[in-house]
N, C-alpha and C positions, 0 to 999 in steps of 0.2 A: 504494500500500500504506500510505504515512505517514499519509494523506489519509482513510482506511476506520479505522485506529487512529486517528486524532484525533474521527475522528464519533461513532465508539464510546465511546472512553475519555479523550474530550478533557477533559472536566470534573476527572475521575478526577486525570490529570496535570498539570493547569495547579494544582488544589487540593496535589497530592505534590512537584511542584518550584517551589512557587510561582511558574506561569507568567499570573496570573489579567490581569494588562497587559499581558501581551508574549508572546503565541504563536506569533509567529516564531521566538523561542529552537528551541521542540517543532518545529519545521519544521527547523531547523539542525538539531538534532540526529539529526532522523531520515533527513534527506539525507547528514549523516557515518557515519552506520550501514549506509546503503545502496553509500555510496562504500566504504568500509574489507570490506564484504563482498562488494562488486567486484572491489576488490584484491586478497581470499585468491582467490578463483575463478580469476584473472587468474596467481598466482603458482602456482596447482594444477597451471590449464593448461600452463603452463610448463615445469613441470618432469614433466610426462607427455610433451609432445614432446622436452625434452632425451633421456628416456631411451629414445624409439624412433631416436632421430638414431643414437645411441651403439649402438643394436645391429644397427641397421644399416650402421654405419660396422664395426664390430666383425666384418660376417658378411660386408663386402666385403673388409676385409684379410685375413681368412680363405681366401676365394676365390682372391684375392691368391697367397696363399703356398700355396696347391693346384698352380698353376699353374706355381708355379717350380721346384715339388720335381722334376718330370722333366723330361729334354732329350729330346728326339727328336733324332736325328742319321740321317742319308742312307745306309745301308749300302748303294748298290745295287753290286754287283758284290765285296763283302764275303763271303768266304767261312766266317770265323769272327764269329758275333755276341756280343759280351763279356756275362761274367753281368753280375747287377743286381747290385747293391748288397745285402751281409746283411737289412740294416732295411727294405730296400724289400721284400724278399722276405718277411721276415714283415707288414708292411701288408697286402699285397697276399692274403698266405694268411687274415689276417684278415677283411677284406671278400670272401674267397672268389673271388679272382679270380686265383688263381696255382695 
């Protein structure tokens, strides 16, 4: 890409930063343009996988604590089964399952 802008506009640039002896400067510089816009792409990606780490870290502790809210316990031969819990009962009425 440096190399298609210097063919083009080399004249142009070596005349505007006085590079008309030393066109490796225009090379440096367009190699540190290219690295530094490396580097944003590099920190974008970055922090797009931090934040699917997080929400799936976020939707496993969830699951997590799904999991603890009820016991199962063994009634076999139990002839009274205890109610639930008030709060469990309205969850429950809410997702329509009570």
């Amino acid at each position: 890409m440096g190399m298609v802008i210097y063919r083009f506009y080399g004249d142009e640039l070596r005349e505007m930063f006085g590079y008309e002896e030393h066109p490796y400067a225009f090379y440096a510089m367009a190699i540190l343009a290219i690295v530094l816009v490396g580097l944003l792409y590099g920190f974008f990606i970055a922090i797009i996988c931090g934040q699917r780490i997080t929400e799936r870290h976020y939707h496993v502790l969830a699951k997590q604590e799904l999991t603890k809210e009820y016991i199962v316990e063994d009634l076999e031969g139990a002839d009274h089964v205890p109610d639930l819990d008030p709060s469990h009962v309205i969850e429950l009425k809410i997702l329509g399952l009570y």
